[in-house]
C-alpha positions as CSV (number, residue, x, y, z in Angstrom):
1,X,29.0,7.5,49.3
2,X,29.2,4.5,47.1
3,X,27.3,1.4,48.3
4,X,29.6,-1.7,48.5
5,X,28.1,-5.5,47.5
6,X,28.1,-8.1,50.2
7,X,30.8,-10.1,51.2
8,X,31.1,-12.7,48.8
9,X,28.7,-11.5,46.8
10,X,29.2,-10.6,42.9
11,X,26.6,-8.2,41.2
12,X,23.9,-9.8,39.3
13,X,24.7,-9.4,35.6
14,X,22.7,-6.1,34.1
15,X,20.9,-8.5,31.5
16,X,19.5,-10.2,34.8
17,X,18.0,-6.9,36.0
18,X,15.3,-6.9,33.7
19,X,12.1,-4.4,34.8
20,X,9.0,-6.7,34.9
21,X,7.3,-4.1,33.3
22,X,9.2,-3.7,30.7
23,X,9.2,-7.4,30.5
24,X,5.4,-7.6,30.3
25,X,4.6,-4.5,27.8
26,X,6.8,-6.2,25.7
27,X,5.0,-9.2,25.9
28,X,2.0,-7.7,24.8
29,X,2.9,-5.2,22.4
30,X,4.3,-8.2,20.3
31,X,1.6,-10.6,20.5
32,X,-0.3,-7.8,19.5
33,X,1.6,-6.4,16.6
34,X,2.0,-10.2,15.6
35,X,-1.7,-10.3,14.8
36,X,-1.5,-6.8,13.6
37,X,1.3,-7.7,10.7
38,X,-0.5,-11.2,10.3
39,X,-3.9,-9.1,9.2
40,X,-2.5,-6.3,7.3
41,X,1.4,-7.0,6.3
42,X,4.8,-5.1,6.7
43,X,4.0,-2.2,4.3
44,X,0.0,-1.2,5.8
45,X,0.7,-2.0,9.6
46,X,0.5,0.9,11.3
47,X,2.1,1.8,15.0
48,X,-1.5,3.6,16.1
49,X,-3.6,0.3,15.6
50,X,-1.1,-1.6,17.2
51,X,-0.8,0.8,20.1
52,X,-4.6,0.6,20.2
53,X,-4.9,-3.1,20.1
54,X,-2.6,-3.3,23.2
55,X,-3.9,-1.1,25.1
56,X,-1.1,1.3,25.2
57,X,1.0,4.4,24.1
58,X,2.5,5.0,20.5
59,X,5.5,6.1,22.9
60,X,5.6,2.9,24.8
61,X,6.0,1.2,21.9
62,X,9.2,3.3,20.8
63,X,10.3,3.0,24.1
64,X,10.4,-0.5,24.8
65,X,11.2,-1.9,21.5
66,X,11.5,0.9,18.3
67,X,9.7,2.0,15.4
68,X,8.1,-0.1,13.0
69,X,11.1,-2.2,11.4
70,X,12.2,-2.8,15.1
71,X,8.6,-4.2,16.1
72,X,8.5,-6.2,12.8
73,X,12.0,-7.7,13.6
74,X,10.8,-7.8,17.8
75,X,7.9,-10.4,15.9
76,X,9.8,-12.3,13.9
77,X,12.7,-13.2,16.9
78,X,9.4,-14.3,18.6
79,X,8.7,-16.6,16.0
80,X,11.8,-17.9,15.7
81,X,12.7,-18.9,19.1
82,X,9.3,-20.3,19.3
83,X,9.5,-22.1,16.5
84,X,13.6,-23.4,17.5
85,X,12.6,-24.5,20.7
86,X,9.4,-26.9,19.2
87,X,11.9,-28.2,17.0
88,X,14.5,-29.4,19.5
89,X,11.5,-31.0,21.5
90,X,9.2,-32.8,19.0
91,X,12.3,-34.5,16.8
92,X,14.7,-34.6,19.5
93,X,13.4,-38.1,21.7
94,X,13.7,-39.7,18.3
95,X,15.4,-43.6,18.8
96,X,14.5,-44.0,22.4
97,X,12.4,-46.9,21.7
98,X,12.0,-50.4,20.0
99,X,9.0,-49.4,18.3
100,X,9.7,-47.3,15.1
101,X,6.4,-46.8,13.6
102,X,4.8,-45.5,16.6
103,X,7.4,-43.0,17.4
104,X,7.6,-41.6,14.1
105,X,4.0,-41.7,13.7
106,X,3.8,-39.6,17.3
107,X,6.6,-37.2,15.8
108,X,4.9,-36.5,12.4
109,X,1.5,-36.1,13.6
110,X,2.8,-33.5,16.0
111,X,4.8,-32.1,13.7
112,X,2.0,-31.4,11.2
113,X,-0.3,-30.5,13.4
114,X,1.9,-27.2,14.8
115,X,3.3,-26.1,11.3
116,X,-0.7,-26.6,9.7
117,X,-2.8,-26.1,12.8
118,X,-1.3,-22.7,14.1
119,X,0.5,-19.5,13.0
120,X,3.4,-21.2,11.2
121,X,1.8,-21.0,7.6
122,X,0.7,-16.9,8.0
123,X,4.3,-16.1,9.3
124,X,5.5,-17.8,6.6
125,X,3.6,-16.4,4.2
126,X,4.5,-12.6,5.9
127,X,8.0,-13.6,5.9
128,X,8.6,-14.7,2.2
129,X,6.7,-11.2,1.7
130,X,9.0,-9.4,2.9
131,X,12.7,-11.6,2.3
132,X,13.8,-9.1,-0.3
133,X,13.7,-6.3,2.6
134,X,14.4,-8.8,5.4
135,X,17.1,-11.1,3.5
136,X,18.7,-12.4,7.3
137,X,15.4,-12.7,8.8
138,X,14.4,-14.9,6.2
139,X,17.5,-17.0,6.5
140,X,17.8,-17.0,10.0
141,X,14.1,-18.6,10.2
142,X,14.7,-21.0,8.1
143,X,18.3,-22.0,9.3
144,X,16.2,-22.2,13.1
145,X,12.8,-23.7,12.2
146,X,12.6,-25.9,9.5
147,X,16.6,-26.3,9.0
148,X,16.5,-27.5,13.3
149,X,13.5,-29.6,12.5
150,X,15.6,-31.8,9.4
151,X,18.8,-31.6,11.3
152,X,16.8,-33.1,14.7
153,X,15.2,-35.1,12.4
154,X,18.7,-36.7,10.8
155,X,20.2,-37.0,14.0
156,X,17.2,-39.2,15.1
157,X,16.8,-41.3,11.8
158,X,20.5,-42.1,12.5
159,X,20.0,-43.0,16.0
160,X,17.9,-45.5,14.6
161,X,20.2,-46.8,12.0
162,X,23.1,-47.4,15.0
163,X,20.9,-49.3,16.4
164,X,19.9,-51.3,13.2
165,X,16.0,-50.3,13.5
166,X,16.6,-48.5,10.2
167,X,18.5,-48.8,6.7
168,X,19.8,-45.4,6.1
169,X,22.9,-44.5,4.6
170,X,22.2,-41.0,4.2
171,X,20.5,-39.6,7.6
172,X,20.2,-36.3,6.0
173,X,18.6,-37.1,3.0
174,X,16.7,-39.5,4.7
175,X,15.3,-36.4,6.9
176,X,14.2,-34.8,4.4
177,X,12.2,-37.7,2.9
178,X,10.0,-38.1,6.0
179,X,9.5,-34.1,6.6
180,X,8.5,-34.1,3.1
181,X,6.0,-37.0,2.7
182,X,4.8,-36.3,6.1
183,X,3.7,-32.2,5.7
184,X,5.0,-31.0,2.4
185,X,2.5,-31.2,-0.2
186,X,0.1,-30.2,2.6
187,X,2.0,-27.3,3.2
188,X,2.5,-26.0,0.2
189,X,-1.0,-26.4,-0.3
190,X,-1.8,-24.3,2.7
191,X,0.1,-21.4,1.7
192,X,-1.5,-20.9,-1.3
193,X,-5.0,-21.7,0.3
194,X,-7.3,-19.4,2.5
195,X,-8.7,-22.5,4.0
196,X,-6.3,-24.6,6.6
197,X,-6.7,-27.9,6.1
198,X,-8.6,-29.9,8.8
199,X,-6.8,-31.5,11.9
200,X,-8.1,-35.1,10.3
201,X,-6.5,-34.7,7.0
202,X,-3.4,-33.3,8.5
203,X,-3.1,-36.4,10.5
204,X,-4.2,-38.8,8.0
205,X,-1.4,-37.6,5.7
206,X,1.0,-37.4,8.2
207,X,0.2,-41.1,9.3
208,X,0.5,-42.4,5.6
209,X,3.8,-40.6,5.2
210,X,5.5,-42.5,7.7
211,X,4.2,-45.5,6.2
212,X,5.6,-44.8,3.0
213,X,9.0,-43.5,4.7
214,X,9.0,-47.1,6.3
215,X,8.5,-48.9,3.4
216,X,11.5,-47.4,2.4
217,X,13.7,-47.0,4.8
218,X,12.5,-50.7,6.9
219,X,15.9,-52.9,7.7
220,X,15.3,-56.0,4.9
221,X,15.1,-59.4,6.5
C-alpha cells in the first residue's frame, strides 16, 4: 500500500536526501586524493594509494564518486567552490569605510596570504598540467577564482570612486592593477619555485602594492 505524505506536507527534494555516509566518504576520499594528485600528478596517481590513504575500498571509491577522471574532476570542483566562495568574502566588503588604505591593505594581505600561503599555487600548478586534457576545468577555475577575485575587486574599487575616495575611470583595469602589484610577481615566482615564499615577504609586498596602487589611483587635491 502506498504511503501518503502528511497533510500539507510536500516531499523533501531528492537532492535534500543526501546519506551522511555518502556525504562523509566523500569528504574524505577527496581530501585524500587531493594530496594524492598534489604529490604525484593526473597521469601517476593511482586509485589503490588513494584508497589506502583514506582508509577505504577501491570500490567505494567508484561508488561514491567514479574512476580516476571522475575523482580528478570530484578535486578540482572542490577547489573551485573553495576558492569562489574566499573570493566573494575577502574583496566583497570593499568601500564600507572612510579609510581606504587600511581596507585595502586588510584585503591584499589576506589575499596574498591564501593564494601564497596554502594549496592555491600546487593546484594551479596540477591544473595548468593538465588544461590540454581538462580544457573546461581550466577555464572554469579561472572564470571562478581569480576571474571572481578582479570582478569583486572592480566592483569594490568602484564603490570607492562613487563615493569619490578614489579616481578611477576604469574599475576593471583598475582591478587588475592592484591584484597584480599586490601578488603577481610573487606568484609567478612561486610557481616556478619549490620554496613558498615566507608569510613576511608575502605581506610586505602586498602592503607596498597598495601603496603604489594609491599613489595612483589617490583623488588629486
Amino acid at each position: 500500500m502506498a504511503v501518503q505524505e502528511p497533510a500539507g506536507t510536500d516531499p523533501a527534494p531528492a537532492a535534500v536526501r543526501v546519506d551522511p555516509r555518502i556525504a562523509r566518504s566523500r569528504a574524505v576520499i577527496v581530501e585524500a586524493a587531493t594530496a594524492h594528485y598534489l604529490a604525484h600528478g593526473y597521469r601517476e596517481a593511482n586509485l589503490d594509494d588513494v584508497a589506502r590513504e583514506a582508509r577505504v575500498s577501491k570500490r567505494t571509491i567508484y561508488n561514491v564518486i567514479g574512476g580516476k577522471e571522475q575523482l580528478f574532476r570530484a578535486v578540482l570542483a572542490e577547489a573551485i567552490d573553495t576558492a569562489e566562495r574566499f573570493s566573494v568574502e575577502v574583496a566583497a566588503g570593499i568601500g564600507d569605510t572612510d579609510d581606504v588604505a587600511t581596507e585595502l591593505g586588510g584585503v591584499a594581505s589576506t589575499l596574498a596570504a591564501s593564494v601564497l600561503g596554502g594549496r592555491i599555487v600546487s593546484l594551479r600548478r596540477l591544473l595548468i598540467a593538465e588544461a590540454t586534457r581538462f580544457p573546461e576545468l581550466a577555464r572554469d577555475y579561472y572564470e571562478r577564482a581569480p576571474g571572481r577575485v578582479m570582478t569583486t575587486l572592480a566592483d569594490g574599487l568602484a564603490r570607492l570612486a562613487a563615493r569619490g575616495l578614489l579616481d578611477i575611470d576604469d574599475a576593471e583595469l583598475a582591478a587588475e592593477h592592484l591584484a597584480f602589484l599586490v601578488l603577481g610577481a610573487s606568484l609567478d615566482r612561486a610557481l616556478f619555485e619549490a620554496d613558498a615564499p615566507s608569510a613576511t615577504t608575502v605581506e610586505t609586498r602586498a602592503r607596498a602594492g597598495v601603496e603604489v596602487f594609491l599613489r595612483a589611483y589617490a583623488c588629486r587635491p
